[in-house]
N, C-alpha and C positions, 0 to 999 in steps of 0.2 A: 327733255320733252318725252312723253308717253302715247300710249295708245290705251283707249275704255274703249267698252260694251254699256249705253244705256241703253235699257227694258221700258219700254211703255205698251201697256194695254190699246190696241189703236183705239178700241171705243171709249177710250178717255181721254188721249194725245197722242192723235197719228203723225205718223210721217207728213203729210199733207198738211197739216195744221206748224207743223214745226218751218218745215219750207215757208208759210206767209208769214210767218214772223220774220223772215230778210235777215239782214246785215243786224238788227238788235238784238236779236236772238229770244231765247227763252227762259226764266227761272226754271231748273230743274229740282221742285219744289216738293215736297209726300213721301220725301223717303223715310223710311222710319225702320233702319235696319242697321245698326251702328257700323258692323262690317261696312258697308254699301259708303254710310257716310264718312269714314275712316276714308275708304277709295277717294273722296270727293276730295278729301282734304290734303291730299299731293295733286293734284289737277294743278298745272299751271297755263296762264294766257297761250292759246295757239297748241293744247295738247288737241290728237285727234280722236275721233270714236266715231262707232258703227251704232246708228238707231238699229233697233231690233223691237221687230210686233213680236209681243208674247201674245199669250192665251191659246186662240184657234191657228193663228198664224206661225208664230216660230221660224221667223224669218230674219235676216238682216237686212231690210230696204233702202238703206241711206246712211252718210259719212255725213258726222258732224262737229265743229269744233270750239273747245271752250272757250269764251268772248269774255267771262268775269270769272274771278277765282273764287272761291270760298265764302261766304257772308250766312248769318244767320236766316233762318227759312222761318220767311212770316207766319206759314201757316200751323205754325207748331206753338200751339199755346204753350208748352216744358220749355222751349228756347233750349234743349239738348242736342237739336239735329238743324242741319247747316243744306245749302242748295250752293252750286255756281251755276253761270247761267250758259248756253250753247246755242251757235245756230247751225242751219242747216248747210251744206259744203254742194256734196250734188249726189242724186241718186245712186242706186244701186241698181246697173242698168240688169242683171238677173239676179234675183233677190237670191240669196244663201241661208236657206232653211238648216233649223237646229238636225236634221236627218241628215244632211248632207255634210254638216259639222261631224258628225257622231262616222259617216262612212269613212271617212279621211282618215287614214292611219296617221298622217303628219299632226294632225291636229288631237290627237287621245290625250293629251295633258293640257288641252286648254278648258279655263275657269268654265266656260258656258258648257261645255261637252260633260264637264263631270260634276257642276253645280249650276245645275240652268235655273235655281231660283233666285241668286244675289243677283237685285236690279242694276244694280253699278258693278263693274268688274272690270280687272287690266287685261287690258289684249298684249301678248311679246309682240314683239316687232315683227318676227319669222311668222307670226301667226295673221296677223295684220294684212303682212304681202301675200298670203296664201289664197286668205279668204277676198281680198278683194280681186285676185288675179278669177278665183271660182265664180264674181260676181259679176266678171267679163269687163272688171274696168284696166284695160291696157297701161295706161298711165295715173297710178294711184298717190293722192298723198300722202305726204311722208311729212314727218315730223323730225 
């Protein structure tokens, strides 16, 4: 089992939107970054990962985790890039902003600190406990 980082634009799939989808989760479908979809394609059922608002926000809001592995991504007329699909776990009860990532000496060799554009990316497990202990969740999931 593993630990991501998916990236969504919230003014195109927020956090909020990801939560009403429940227990069936969501294609995580547009990536178009072969790095990004490589990541996608070691995801296994019950890995977990941190929603993160890019753009204005730069934040981590919510722990969410992969419900289907690998499958071709409809929206890709090339049929070169692939989606699995995730739902949402539970909040982030203090959101952990990309600033707050980058002040953390523990955290200086994690993917988002030193490559905050790959949408999909692996969180270490040390990095994992850090940021969700920063995000004020006492009892976090673990994989």
């Amino acid at each position: 089992m593993a630990y991501w980082l998916f990236k969504s634009e919230p003014n195109t799939w927020g956090w909020d939107q990801q939560k009403a989808k429940g227990e069936i989760g969501e294609p995580w479908d547009g990536v178009r970054n072969y790095q990004a979809r490589n990541n996608m394609r070691k995801m296994k059922i019950g890995d977990l990962g941190f929603f993160y608002h890019s753009v204005n926000e730069k934040r981590v809001v919510g722990i969410v985790e992969v419900c289907k592995e690998i499958y071709p991504d409809h929206t890709d007329p090339t049929g070169r890039f692939e989606m699995v699909d995730i739902k949402a776990i539970c909040d982030m009860p203090t959101p952990v902003t990309l600033q707050m990532t980058k002040d953390e000496p523990r955290l200086e060799k994690m993917i988002l600190v030193n490559n905050s554009r790959l949408s999909v990316q692996p969180v270490e497990s040390d990095e994992w406990a850090l940021v969700c202990q920063m995000g004020g969740l006492e009892d976090f999931p673990t994989v």
